[in-house]
RODO-2510 file (C-alpha; in nm, 4 decimals, decimal comma):
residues 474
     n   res          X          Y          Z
     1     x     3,3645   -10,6413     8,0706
     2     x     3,5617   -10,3533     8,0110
     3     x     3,5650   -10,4123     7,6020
     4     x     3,1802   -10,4668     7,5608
     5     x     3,1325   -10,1362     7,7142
     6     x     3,3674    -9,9605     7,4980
     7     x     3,2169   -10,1172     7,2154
     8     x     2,8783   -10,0417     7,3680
     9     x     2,9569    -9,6982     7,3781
    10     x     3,0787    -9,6887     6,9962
    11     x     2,7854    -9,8067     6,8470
    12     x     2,5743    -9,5073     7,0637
    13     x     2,7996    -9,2727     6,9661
    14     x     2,7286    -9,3718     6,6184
    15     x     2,3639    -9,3795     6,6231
    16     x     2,3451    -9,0693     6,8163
    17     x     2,5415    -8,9167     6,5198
    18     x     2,3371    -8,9999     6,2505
    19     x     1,9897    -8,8979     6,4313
    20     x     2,2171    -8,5522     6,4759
    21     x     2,2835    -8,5668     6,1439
    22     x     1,9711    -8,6499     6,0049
    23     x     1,7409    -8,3464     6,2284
    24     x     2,0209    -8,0775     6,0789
    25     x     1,9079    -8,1718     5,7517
    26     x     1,5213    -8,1790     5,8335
    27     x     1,5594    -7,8910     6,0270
    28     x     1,7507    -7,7303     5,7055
    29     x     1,4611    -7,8201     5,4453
    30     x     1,1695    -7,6907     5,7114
    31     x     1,3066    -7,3037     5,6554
    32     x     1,0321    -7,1065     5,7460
    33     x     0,8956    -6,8716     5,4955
    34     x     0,8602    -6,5277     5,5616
    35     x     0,8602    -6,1625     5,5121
    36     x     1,1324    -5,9750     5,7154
    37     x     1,1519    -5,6389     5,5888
    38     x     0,8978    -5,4201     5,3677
    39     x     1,1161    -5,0655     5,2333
    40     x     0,9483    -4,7617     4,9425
    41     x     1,2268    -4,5139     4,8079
    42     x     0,9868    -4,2660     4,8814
    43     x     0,7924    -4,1901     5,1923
    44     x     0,5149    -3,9614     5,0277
    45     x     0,4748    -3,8405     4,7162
    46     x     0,2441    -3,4960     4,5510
    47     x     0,1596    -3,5140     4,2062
    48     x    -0,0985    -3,2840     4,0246
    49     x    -0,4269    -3,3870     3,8436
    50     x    -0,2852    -3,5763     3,5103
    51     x     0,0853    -3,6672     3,6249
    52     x     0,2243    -4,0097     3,7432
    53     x     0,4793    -4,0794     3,9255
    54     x     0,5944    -4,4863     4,0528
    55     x     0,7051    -4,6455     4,4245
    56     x     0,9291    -4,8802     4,4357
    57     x     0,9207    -5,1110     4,7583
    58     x     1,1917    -5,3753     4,8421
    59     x     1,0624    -5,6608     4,9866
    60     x     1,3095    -5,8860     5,1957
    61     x     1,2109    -6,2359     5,2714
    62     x     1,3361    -6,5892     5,3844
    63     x     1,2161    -6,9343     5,2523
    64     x     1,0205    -6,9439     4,9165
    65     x     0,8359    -6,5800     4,8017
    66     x     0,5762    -6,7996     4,5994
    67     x     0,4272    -6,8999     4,9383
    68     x     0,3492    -6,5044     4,9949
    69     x     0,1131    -6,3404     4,7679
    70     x     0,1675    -5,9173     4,7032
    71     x    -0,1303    -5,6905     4,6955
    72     x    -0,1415    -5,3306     4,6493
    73     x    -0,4516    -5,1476     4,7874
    74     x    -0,5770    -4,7839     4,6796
    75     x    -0,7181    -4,5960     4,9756
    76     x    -0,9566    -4,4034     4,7289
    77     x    -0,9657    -4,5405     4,4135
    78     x    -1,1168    -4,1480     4,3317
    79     x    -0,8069    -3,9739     4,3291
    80     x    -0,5534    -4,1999     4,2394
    81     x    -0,5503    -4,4980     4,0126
    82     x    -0,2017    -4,7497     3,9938
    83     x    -0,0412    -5,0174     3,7795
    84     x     0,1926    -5,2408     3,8686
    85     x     0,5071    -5,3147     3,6021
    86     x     0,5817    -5,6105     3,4901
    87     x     0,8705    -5,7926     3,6402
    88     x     1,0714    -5,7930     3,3806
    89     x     1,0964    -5,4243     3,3377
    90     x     1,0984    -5,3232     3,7077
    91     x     1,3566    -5,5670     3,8055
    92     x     1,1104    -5,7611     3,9778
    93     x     1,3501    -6,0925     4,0001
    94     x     1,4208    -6,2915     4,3195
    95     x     1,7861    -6,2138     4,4447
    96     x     1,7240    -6,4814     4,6863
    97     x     1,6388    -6,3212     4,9563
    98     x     1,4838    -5,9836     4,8282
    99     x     1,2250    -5,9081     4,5682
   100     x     1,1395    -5,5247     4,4291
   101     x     0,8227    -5,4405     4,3056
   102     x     0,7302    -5,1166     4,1370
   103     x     0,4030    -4,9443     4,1023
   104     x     0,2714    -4,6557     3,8761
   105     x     0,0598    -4,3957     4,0399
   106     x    -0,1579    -4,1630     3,8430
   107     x    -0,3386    -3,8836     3,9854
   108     x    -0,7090    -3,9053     3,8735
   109     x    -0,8488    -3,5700     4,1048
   110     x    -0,7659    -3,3383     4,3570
   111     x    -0,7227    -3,4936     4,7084
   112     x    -0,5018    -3,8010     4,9285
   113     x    -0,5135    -4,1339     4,9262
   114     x    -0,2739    -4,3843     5,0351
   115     x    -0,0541    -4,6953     4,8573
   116     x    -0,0424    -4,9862     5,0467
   117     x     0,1728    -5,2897     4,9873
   118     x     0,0557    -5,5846     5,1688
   119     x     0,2107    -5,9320     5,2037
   120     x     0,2436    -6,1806     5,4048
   121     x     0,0388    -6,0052     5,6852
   122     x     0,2793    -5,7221     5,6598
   123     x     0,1938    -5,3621     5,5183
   124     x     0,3409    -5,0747     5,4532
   125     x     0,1606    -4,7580     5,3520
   126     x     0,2827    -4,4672     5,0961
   127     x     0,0765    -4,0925     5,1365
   128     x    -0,0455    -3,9536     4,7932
   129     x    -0,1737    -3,6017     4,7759
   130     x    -0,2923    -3,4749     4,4615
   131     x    -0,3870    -3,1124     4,3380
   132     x    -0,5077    -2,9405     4,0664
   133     x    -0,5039    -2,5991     3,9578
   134     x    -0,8068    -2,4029     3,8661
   135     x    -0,8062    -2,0598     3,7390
   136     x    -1,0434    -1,8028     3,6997
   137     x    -1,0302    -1,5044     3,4621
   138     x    -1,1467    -1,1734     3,4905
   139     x    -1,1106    -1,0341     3,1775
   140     x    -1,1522    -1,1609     2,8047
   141     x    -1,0349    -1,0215     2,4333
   142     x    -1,0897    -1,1671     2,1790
   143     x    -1,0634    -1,1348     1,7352
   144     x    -1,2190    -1,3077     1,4065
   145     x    -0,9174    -1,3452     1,1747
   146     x    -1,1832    -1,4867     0,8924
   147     x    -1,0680    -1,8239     0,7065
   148     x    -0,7735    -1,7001     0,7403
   149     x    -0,6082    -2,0851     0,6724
   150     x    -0,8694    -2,1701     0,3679
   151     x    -1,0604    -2,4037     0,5828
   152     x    -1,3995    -2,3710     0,5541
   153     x    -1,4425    -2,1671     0,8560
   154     x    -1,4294    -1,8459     1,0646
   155     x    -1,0514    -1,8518     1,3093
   156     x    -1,0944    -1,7063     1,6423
   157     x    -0,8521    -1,6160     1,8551
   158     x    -0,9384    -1,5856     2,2681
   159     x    -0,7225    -1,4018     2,5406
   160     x    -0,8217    -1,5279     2,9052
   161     x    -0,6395    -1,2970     3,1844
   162     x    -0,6190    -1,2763     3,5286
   163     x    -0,6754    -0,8923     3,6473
   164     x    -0,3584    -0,8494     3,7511
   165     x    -0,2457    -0,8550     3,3700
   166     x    -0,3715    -0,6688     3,0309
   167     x    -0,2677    -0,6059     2,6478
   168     x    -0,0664    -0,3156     2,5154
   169     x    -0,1633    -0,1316     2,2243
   170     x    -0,0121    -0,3675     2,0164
   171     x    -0,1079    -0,6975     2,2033
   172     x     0,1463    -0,7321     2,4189
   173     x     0,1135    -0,8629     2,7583
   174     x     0,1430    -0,6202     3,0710
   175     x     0,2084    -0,7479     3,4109
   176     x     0,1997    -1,0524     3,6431
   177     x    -0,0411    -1,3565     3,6174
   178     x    -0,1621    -1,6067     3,3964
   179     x    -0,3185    -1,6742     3,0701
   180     x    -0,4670    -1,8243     2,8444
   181     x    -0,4447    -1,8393     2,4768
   182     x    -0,6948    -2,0178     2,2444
   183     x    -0,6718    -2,0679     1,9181
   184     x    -1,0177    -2,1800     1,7823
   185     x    -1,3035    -2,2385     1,4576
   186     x    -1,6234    -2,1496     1,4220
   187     x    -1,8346    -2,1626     1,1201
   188     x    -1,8273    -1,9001     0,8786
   189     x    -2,1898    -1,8105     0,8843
   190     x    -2,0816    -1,7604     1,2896
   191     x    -1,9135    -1,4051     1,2621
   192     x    -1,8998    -1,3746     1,6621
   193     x    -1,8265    -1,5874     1,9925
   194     x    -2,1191    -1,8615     1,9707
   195     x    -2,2205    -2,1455     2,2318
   196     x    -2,0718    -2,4629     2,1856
   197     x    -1,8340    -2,7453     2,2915
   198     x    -1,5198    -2,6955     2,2028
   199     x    -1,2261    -3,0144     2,1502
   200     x    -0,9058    -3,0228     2,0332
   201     x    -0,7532    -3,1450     1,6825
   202     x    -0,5225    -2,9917     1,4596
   203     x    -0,7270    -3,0692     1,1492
   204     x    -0,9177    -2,7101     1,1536
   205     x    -1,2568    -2,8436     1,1566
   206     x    -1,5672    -2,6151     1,2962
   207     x    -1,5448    -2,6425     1,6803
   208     x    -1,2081    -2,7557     1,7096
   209     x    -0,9012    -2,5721     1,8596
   210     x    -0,5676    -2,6200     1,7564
   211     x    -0,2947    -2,7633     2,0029
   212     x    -0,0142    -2,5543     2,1022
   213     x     0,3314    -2,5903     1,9073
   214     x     0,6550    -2,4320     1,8654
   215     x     0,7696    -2,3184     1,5360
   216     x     1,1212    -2,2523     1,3928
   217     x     1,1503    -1,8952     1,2272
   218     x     1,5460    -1,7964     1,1226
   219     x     1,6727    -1,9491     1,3826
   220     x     1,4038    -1,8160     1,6384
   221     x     1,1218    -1,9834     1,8049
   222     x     0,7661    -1,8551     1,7982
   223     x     0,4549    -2,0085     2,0123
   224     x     0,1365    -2,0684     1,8512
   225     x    -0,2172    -2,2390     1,8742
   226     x    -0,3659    -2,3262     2,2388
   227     x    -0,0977    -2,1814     2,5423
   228     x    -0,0778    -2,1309     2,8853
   229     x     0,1127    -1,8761     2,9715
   230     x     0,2625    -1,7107     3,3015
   231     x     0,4146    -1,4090     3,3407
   232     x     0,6668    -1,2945     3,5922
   233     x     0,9418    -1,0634     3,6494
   234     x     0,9209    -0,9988     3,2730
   235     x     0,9593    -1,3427     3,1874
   236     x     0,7276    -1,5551     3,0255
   237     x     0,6914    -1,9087     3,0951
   238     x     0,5115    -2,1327     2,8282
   239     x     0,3416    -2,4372     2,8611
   240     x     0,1737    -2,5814     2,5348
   241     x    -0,1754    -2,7122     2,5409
   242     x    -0,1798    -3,0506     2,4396
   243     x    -0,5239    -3,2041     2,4895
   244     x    -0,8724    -3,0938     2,6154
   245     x    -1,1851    -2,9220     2,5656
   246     x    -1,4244    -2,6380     2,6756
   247     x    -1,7446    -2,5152     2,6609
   248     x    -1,8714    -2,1665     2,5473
   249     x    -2,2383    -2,0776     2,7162
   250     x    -2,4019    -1,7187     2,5706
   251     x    -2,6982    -1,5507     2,7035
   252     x    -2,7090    -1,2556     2,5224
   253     x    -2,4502    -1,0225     2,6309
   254     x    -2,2478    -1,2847     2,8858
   255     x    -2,0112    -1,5598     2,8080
   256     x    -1,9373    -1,8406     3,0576
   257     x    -1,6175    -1,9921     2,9497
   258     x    -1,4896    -2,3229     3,1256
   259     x    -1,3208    -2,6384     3,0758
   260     x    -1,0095    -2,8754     3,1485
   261     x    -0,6827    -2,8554     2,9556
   262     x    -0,4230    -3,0458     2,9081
   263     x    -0,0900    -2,9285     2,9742
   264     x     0,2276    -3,0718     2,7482
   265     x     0,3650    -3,2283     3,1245
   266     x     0,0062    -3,3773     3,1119
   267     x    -0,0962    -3,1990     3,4356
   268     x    -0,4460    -3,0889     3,3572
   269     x    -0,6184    -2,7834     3,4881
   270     x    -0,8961    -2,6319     3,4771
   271     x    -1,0381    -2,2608     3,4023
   272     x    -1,3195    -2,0610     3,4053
   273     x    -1,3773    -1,7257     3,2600
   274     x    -1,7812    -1,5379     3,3227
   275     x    -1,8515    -1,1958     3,1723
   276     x    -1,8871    -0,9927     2,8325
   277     x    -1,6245    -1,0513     2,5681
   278     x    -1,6020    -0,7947     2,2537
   279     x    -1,5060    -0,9550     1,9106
   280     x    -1,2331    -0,7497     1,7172
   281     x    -1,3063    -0,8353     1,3278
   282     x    -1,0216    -0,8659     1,1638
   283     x    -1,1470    -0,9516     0,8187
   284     x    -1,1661    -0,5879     0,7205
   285     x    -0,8374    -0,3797     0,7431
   286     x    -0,8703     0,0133     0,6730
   287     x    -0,5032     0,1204     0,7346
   288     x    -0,4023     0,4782     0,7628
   289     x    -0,1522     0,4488     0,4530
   290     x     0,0256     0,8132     0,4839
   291     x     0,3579     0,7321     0,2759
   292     x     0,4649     0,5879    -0,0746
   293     x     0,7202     0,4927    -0,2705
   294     x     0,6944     0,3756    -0,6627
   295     x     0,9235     0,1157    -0,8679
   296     x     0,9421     0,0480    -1,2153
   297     x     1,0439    -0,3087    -1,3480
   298     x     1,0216    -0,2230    -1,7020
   299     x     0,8684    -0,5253    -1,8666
   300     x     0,9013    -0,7960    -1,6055
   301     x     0,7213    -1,0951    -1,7011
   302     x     0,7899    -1,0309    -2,0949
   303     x     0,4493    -0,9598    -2,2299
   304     x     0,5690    -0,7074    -2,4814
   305     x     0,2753    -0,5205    -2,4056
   306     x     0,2999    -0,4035    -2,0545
   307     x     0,5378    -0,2114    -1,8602
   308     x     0,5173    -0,3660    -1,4460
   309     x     0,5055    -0,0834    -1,1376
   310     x     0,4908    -0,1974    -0,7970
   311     x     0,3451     0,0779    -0,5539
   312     x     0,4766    -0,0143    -0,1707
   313     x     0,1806     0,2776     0,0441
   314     x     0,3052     0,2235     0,4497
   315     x     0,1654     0,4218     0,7740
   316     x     0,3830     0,7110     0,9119
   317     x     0,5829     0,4793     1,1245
   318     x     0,7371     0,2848     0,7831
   319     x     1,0838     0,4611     0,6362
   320     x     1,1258     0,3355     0,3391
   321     x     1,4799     0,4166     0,3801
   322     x     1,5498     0,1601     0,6109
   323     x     1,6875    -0,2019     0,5642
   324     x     1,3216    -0,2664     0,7747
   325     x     0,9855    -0,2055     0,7594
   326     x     0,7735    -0,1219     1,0869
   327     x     0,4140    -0,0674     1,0458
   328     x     0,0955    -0,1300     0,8269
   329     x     0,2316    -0,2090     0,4532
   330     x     0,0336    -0,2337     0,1156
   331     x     0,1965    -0,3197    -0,1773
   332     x    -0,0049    -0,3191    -0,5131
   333     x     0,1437    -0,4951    -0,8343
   334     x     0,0163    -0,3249    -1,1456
   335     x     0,0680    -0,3181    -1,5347
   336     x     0,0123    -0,0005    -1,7773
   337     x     0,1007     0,1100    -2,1458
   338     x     0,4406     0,0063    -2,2618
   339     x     0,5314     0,3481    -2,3306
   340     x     0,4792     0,4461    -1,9720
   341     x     0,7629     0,4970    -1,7537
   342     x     0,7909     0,6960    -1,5206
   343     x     0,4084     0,7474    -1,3785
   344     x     0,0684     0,5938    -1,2903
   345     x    -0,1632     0,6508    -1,5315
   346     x    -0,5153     0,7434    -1,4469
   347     x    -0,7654     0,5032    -1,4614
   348     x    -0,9643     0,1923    -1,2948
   349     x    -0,7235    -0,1093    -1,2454
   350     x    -0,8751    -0,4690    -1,1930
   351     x    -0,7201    -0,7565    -1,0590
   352     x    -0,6413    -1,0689    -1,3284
   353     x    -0,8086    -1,3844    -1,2342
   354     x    -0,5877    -1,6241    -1,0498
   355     x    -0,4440    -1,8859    -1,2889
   356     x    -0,2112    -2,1553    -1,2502
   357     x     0,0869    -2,1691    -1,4139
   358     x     0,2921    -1,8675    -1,5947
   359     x     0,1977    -1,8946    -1,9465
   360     x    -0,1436    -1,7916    -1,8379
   361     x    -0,0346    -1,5225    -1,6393
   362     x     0,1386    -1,3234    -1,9042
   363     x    -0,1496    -1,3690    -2,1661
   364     x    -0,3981    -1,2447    -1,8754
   365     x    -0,1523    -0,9276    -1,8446
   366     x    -0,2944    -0,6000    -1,9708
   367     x    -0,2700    -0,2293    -1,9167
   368     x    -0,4256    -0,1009    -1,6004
   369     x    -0,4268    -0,4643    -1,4316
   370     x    -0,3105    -0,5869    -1,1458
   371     x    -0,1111    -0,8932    -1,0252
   372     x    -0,2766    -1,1002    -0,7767
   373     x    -0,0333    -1,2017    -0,4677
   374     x     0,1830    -1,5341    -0,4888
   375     x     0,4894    -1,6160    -0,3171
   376     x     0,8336    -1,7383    -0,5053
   377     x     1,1871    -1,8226    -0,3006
   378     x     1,0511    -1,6906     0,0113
   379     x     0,9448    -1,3844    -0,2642
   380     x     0,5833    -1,2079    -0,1944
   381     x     0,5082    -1,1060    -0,5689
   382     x     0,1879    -0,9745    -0,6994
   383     x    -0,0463    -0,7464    -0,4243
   384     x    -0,0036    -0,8264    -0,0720
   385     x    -0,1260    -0,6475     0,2469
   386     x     0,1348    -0,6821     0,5691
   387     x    -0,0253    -0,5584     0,8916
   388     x    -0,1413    -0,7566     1,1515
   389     x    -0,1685    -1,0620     0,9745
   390     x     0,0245    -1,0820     0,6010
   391     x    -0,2031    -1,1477     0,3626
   392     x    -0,2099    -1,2428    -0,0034
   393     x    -0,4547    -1,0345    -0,2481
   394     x    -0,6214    -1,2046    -0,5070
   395     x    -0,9394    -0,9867    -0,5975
   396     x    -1,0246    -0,6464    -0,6417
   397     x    -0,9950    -0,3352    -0,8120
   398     x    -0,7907     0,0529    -0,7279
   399     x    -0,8629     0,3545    -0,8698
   400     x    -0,6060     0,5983    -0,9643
   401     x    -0,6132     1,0041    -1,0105
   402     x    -0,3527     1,2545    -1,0103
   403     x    -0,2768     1,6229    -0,9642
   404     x     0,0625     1,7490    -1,0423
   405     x     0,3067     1,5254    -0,8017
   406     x     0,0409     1,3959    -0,5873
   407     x    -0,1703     1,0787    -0,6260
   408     x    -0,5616     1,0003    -0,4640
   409     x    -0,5480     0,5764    -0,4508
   410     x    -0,8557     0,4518    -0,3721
   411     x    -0,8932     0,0596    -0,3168
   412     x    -1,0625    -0,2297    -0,2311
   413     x    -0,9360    -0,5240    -0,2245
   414     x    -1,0163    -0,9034    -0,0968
   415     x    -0,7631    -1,2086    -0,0080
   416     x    -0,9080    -1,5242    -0,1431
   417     x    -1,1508    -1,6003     0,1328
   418     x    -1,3290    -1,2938     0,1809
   419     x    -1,1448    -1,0322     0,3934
   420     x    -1,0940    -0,7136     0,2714
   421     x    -0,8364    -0,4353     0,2552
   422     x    -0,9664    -0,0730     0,1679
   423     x    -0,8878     0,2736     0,1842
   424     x    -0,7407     0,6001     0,0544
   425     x    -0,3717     0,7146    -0,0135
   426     x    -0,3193     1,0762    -0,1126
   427     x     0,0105     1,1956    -0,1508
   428     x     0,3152     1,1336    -0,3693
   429     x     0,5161     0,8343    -0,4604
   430     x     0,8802     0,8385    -0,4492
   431     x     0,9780     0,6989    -0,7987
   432     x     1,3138     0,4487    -0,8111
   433     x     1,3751     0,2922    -1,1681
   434     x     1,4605    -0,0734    -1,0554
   435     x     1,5638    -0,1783    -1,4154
   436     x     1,9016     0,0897    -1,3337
   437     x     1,9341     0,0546    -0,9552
   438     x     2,0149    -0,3023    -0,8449
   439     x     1,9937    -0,1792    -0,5359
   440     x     1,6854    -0,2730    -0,2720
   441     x     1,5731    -0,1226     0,0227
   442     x     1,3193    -0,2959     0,2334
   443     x     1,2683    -0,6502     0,3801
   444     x     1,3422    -0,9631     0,2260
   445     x     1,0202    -1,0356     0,1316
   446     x     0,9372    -0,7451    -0,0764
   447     x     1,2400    -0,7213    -0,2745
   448     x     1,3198    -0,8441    -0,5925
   449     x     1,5349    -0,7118    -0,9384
   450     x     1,4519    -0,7315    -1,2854
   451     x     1,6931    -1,0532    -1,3211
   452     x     1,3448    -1,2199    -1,1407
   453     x     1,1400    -1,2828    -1,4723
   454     x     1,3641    -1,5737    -1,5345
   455     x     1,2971    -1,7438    -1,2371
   456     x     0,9263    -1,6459    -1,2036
   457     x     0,8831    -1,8448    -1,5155
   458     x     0,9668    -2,1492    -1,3476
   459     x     0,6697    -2,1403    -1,0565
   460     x     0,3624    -2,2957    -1,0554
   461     x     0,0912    -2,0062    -0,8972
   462     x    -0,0986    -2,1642    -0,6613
   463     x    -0,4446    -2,0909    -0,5523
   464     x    -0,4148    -2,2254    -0,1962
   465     x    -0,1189    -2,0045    -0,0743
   466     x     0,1540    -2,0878     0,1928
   467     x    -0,0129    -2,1431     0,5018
   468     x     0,1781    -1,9305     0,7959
   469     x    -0,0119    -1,9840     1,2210
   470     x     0,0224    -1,6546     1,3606
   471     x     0,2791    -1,6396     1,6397
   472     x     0,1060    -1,5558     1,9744
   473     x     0,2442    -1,2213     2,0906
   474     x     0,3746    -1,2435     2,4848
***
């Protein structure tokens, strides 16, 4: 009796066992699936109009993440829009028991929304506030450089300022605050500020302004085109304008100015200027020329009929004496007798057509002529104005009388599209013999020797000439 029950008790040992067995397994395969945990790296985030920034949530999990869907839900689609990366850049991989998903947020408009992550019944929520700033200027400046760049059109340049700031004498900024510097085109038959919309593109069409850029000068920086610029504690922070538009309203004597621009850290903001703004024309220059100094380059470009002056006529802040020149500079390349040498003769002198290579340069040389401006090695030869904008003189005529020592120089003279340098000198011209005296005072740009007429003869002179932005003063 005793052995059946022992081997009674065996077999339910047995069975018992493999029914144990057997539910640990079941049990095993039956894992429910489910989120645990939902984490962000960031709790809130501020962004202004035009930035992004991204969330990146963790989401911890047990049995099988296919069975649990992700959404991501925008509070108010208005202010902020999002994208969700791909998996295989955001590390979005099953680690087997955690998945990350990131999201990018862009702000579309000033104001909050939230970011929130939703699966498997669970949510989590991110807070997004978004601003934008807007200024408004009181005060407006603004100039008409002409076609200054050979494009077809008038270039306008427009100060915006807060009143806490203003412009020196020379155009320098004063103060704390913000502005804003455009850099714009109008057509040429458009001499002032018109109405019009105003977009961006670096191609200098009519109703266009240019972007903003930073340009590399010996070994110095320089902003130009379309800024914004703050300035604080004498320090001025600039942010390039990369993107945008605006829109110019006139009724006769008031401007509204507004629009959105984009920054180079794409924030955009917007601005708004309302009141008179005065047009400075710059096409005409009348400089108060009150000093002058003569040089004689014997017979530069080998004509063997002419003898080559150059006459450098500066304001009262230029000293000729000095390695540089500071002030209003006009330097007129002429040609007279052969047997002159010393002097200016009297007489009308007119400007040579502009040609295009050398040869027909020296066979449009004559007495009482001058040399239109071109530029060789970094070399300004020829006539060329230097004020507040350099430019190249192409046309014209001067008119020369004298009295003992002293000279009356009356010209008027135009660059190749249309603006126009004019005036008087009266007084005398210091004479240096630059076939003798190697040596040159002066900037870089102005000088040259008489061992130039064998290099000159190498150039090509071009009617469109070097093409230089103006650096905006700050």
């Amino acid at each position: 009796m005793l052995l059946k029950t022992n081997n009674y008790m065996k077999q339910f040992f047995k069975i018992n066992f493999f029914w144990v067995i057997l539910a640990t397994i079941f049990m095993s395969s039956c894992e429910t699936s489910e989120v645990t945990n939902i984490n962000f790296d960031k709790a809130a985030i501020s962004l202004k109009v035009g930035q992004t920034d991204s969330i990146s949530s963790t989401i911890a999990y047990t049995g099988e993440i296919s069975n649990m869907p992700h959404e991501w839900i925008v509070e108010n689609p208005a202010i902020i829009s999002i994208t969700e990366k791909d998996p295989a850049t955001s590390n979005g991989a099953t680690s087997g028991s955690s998945l990350e998903k990131v999201v990018v947020i862009k702000a579309l408009k000033a104001g909050s929304s939230k970011v929130t992550l939703s699966v498997d019944g669970k949510k989590l929520s991110c807070q997004v506030t978004v601003d934008q700033r807007v200024f408004t200027f009181n005060q407006a400046q603004a100039s008409n450089w002409g076609n200054l760049y050979g494009s077809g059109n008038n270039n306008f340049t427009l100060s915006l300022l807060e009143n806490s700031l203003s412009l020196d004498e020379e155009g320098y900024v004063v103060g704390e605050g913000n502005r804003i510097f455009i850099d714009f085109y109008l057509p040429l038959t458009q001499n002032t500020i018109s109405s019009g919309v105003i977009n961006i593109s670096s191609g200098e069409e009519n109703y266009t302004f240019y972007p903003g850029n930073i340009i590399e000068d010996q070994g110095e920086s320089f902003p130009i085109g379309t800024l914004l610029i703050n300035y604080n504690s004498n320090n001025a922070t600039i942010m390039l304008i990369k993107d945008g538009t605006f829109t110019i309203t006139r009724n006769e004597d008031n401007f509204i100015i507004e629009g959105e621009f984009t920054l180079e850290t794409n924030e955009i903001i917007q601005f708004r200027y309302e009141g008179k703004i005065s047009v400075e024309d710059n096409r005409e220059f009348n400089p108060n020329l009150t000093k002058g100094m003569l040089k004689y380059f014997g017979d530069f470009y080998e004509s063997k009929t002419t003898n080559n002056f150059i006459i450098y006529m500066g304001s009262e802040s230029v000293n000729f004496n000095d390695e540089n020149w500071i002030g209003d500079i006009l330097m007129i390349e002429l040609n007279t007798p052969d047997s002159v040498h010393d002097y200016i003769p009297e007489g009308t002198y007119e400007m040579v057509p502009v040609v295009e290579n050398y040869e027909s340069l020296v066979q449009s040389l004559k007495p009482l002529s001058l040399v239109f401006g071109f530029t060789l090695d970094d070399i300004n030869l020829g006539t060329w104005f230097y004020g507040k904008i350099t430019k190249a003189l192409s046309e014209g005529s001067m008119t020369v009388t004298k009295s003992g020592d002293i000279y009356t120089i009356q010209y008027e003279l135009f660059d190749g599209f249309g603006s126009k340098v004019w005036g008087t000198y009266n007084g005398p011209l210091t004479y240096i013999d630059a076939t003798q005296n190697s040596s040159n005072v002066g900037p870089s740009y102005v000088k040259r020797n008489k061992t130039k007429n064998i290099q000159v003869k190498k150039v090509l002179i071009k009617k469109d000439r070097l093409k230089v932005r103006k650096p905006v003063k700050y």
